[in-house]
C-alpha positions in Angstrom: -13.0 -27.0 -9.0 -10.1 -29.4 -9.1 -8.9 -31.3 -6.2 -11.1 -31.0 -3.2 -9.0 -29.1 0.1 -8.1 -32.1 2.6 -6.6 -29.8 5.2 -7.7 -26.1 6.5 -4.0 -25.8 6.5 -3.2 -26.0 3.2 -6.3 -23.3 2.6 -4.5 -21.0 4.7 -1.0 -21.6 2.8 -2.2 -20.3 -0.1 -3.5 -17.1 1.5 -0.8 -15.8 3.1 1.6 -13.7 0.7 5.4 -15.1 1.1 7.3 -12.1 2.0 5.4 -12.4 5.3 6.5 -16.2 5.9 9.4 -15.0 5.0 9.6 -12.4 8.0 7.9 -15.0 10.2 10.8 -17.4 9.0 13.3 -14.6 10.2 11.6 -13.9 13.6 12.0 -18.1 13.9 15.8 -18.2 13.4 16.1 -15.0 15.3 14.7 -16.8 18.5 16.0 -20.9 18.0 12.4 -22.2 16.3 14.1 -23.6 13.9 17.4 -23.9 12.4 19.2 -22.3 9.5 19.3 -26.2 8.1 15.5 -26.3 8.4 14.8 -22.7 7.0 13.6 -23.6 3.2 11.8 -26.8 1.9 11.9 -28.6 -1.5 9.7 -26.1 -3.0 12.0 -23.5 -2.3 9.1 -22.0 0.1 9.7 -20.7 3.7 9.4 -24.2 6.4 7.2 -22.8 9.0 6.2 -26.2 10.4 8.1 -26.0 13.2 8.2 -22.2 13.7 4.4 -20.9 14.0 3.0 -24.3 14.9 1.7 -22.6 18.3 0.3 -19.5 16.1 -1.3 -21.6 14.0 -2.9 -23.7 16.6 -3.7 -20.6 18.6 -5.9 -19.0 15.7 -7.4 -22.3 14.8 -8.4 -22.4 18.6 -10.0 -18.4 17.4 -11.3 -19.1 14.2 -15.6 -19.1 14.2 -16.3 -23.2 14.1 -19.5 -22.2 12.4 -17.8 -21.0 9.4 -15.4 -23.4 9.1 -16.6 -26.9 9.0 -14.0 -29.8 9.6 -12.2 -30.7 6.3 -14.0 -34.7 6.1 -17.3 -32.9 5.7 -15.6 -30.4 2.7 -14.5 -33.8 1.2 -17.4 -36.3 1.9 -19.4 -33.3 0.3 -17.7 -32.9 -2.5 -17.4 -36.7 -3.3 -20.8 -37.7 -2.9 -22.3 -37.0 -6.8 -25.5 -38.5 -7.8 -25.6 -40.2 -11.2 -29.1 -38.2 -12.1 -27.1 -34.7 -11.5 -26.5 -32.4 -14.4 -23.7 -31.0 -15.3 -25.3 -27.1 -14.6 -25.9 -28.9 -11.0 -22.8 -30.0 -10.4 -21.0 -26.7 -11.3 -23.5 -25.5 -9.3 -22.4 -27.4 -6.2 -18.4 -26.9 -6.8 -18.8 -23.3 -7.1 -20.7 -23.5 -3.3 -17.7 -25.7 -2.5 -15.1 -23.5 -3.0 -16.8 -20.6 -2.0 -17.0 -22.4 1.1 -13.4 -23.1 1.2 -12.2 -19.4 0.5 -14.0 -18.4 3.2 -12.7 -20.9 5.8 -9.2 -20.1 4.1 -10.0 -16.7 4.4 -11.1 -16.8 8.7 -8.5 -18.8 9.1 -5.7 -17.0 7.1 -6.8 -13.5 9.2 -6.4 -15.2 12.7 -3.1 -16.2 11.6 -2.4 -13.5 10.7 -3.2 -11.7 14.1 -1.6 -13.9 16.0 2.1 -14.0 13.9 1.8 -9.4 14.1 1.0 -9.9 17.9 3.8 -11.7 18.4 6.0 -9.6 15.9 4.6 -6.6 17.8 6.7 -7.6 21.0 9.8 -7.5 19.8 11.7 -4.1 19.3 13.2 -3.1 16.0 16.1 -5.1 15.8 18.0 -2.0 13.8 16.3 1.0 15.9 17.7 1.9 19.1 15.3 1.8 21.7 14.8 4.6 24.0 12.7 5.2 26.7 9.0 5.2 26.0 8.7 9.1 25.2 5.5 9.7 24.7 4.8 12.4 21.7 1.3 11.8 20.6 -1.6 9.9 20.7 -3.9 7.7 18.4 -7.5 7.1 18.6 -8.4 3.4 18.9 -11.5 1.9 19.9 -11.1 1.9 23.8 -9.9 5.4 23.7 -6.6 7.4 23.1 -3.1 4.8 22.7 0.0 6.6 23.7 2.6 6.3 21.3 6.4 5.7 21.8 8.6 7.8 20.1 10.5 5.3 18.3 7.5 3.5 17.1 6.0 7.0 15.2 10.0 7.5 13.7 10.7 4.1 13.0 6.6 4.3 10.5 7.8 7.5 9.4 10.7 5.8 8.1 9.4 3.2 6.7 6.6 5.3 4.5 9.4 7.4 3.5 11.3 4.8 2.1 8.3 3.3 0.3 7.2 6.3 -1.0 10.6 6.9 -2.6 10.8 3.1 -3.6 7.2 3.5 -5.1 8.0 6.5 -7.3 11.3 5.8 -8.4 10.6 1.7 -9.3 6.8 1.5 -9.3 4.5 -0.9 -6.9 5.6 -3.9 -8.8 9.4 -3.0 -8.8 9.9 -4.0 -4.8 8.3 -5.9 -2.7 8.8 -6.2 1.5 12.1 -7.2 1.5 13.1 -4.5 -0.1 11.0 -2.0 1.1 12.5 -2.7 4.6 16.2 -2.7 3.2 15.6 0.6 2.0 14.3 2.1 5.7 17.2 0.5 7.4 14.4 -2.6 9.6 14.0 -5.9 9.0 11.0 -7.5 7.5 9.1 -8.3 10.9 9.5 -4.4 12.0 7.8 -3.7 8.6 5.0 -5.9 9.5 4.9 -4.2 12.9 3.7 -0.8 11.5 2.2 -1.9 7.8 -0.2 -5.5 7.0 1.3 -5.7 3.4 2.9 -3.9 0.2 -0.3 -2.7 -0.7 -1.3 -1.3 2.9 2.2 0.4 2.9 0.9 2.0 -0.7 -2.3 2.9 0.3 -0.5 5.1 3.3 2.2 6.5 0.6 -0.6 7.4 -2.1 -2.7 9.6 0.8 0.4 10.5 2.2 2.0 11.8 -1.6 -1.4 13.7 -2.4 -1.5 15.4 1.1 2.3 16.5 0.7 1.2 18.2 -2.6 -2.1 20.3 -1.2 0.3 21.1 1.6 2.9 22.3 -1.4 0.0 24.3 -2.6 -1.2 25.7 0.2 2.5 26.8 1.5 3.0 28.9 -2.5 -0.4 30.4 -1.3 0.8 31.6 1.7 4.0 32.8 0.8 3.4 34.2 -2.6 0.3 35.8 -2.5 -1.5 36.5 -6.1 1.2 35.0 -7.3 1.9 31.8 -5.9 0.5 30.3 -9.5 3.5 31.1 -11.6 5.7 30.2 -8.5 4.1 27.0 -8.8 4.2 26.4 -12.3 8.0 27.2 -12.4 8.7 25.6 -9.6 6.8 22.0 -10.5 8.4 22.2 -14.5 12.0 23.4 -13.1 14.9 20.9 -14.2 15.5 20.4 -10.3 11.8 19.1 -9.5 11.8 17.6 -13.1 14.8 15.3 -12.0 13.8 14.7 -8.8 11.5 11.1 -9.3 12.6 9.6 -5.5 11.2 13.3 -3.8 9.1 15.0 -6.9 5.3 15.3 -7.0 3.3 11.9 -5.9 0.7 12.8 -8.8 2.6 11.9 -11.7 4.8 9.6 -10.6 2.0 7.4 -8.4 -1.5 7.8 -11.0 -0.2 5.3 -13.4 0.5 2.7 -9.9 -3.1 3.4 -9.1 -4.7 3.0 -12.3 -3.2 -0.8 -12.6 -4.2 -1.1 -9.1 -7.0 -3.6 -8.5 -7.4 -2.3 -4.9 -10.8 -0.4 -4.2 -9.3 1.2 -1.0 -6.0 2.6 -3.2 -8.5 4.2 -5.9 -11.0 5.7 -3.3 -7.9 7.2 -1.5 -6.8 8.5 -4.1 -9.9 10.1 -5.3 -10.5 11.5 -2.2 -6.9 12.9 -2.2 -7.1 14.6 -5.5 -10.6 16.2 -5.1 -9.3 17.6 -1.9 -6.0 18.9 -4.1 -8.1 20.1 -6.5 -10.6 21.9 -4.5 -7.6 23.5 -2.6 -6.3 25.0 -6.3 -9.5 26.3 -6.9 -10.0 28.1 -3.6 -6.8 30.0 -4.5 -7.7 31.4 -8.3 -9.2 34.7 -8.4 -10.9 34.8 -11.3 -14.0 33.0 -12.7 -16.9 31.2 -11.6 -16.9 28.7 -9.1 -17.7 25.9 -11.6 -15.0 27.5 -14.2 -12.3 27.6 -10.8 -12.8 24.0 -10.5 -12.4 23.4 -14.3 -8.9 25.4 -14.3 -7.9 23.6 -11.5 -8.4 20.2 -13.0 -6.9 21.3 -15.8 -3.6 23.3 -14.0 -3.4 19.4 -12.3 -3.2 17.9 -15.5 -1.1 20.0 -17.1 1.5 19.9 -15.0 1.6 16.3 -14.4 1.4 15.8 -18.0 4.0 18.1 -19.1 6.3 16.7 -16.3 6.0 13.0 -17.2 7.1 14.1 -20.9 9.6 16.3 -19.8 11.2 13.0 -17.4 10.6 10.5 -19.9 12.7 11.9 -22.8 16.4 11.8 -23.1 17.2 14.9 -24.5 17.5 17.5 -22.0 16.8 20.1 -24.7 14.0 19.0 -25.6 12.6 18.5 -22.2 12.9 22.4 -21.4 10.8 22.9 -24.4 8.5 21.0 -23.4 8.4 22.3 -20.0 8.3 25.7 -22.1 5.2 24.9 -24.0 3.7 24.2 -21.0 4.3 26.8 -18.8 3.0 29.0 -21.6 -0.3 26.9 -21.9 -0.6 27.5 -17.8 -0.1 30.9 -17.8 -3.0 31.8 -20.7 -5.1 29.4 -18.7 -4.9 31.3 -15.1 -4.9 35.0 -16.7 -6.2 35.0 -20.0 -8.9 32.6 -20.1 -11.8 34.5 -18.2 
């Protein structure tokens, strides 16, 4: 561990991502916190000193005293070393120490947290018009059902469509908040309102991709009958759906995303989301075993992702029908030839 934490403070800088000091900077200058003058320090990083300084007090005043023990006692701990300790000891007590510190950083960093959406919360989208509160629907929350304004469910819809055509098109590392709320027409802070972070944002647009495609499937069920596999297959390997990365199919654009993705909640979505698509495929095929409908259904899923991310990632349109060709072909001995 290297220099011992003097001040929760700078614990809690570290934690919190800077797109989001970057919307709190914005909310700051929006209502005379600070100045433009004032906006940026040496480091280039967002000056917040004199913006959140209430919010920062308030979730101190929050934060669980038990778990976060006044900074002198971190450093008169880490200081005091007794000659006769080994060296195993002493790593020993520094990995306790910073344990320690993460999770004070970690309490602390969360009330802040809080306390900057609650505020960010209270203001309208600067960029949507506000109407009166219509209520269309409600959410479930712990004390019951929440009635939602209108403009608060359009103004998340937009944002999740923008980041799920900003996901597929650039990939999760290709954007970041800023961007994400450039692209659905709000400012950084209304982002915040609706979505905790980029990767909250990309959980929503991964479960919200892999629901769009059962509901695909389910809709080439219902209006094709026996058929609706070879509707499917043309329609997923036509040029138009093969060109279309911003609107296309979530599944190949968003796997690779999820496989570099570090994020437990992302991958357990996702799983969840793709046995649900499969299981829906397999409901629909008429012929074979259970066991053997599930097998052609993960095998329909990868063959059509497959042959689509070849098919996008060559040059040569030519080529890209024959692929697209081969693998239509390979699809259709698979649903009607196989069993």
């Amino acid at each position: 561990m290297g220099k011992p934490t003097s001040s929760v403070t700078t614990a809690v800088s570290v934690r919190i991502p800077n797109d989001l000091l970057r919307a709190v900077t914005e909310y700051a200058l929006s209502h005379s916190l600070i100045n433009e003058s004032g906006r940026m320090d040496k480091r280039g990083q967002p000056n917040l000193s004199a913006a959140i300084a209430d919010l920062l007090q308030s979730a101190l005043g929050l934060s669980d005293t038990e778990q976060a023990p006044p900074s002198r006692a971190i450093a008169k701990h880490c200081c005091v070393r007794k000659a006769s300790r080994t060296e195993a000891q002493i790593a020993a007590e520094d990995s306790d120490l910073e344990a320690k510190v993460t999770a004070i950083a970690q309490v602390l960093s969360n009330n802040l947290y809080d306390a900057i959406v609650q505020r960010l919360n209270a203001l309208p989208d600067n960029l949507v018009t506000v109407q009166p509160a219509e209520v269309v629907t409600q959410t479930a929350t712990d004390g019951g059902l929440q009635q939602v304004p209108k403009h608060k469910r359009e103004t998340r819809e937009r944002i999740l469509n923008a980041a799920s055509r900003s996901f597929r098109t650039r990939g999760y590392s290709g954007i970041g908040v800023d961007g994400l709320a450039k692209a659905a027409g709000v400012t950084s802070g209304a982002f915040y309102g609706h979505f905790r972070s980029k990767e909250e944002a990309f959980l929503a647009t991964v479960v919200a991709g892999l629901n769009e495609y059962r509901a695909g499937v389910e809709a080439f069920q219902a209006n094709y009958g026996e058929n609706w596999t070879v509707a499917l297959v043309d329609y997923y390997l036509s040029q138009g759906h093969r060109t279309d990365l911003a609107c296309g199919c979530a599944l190949p654009t968003l796997s690779p995303e999820v496989v570099r993705s570090s994020d437990s909640q992302v991958k357990s979505a996702y799983q969840t989301g793709l046995l649900q698509l499969a299981e829906t495929i397999a409901v629909g095929l008429t012929t074979g075993t259970e066991t053997e409908k599930r097998d052609d259904a993960w095998v329909l899923l990868s063959l059509l992702a497959g042959g689509v991310t070849l098919a996008r990632a060559v040059w040569d349109e030519t080529l890209a029908e024959q692929i697209s060709a081969a693998v239509r072909r390979a699809a259709i001995v698979l649903l009607y030839y196989r069993h």
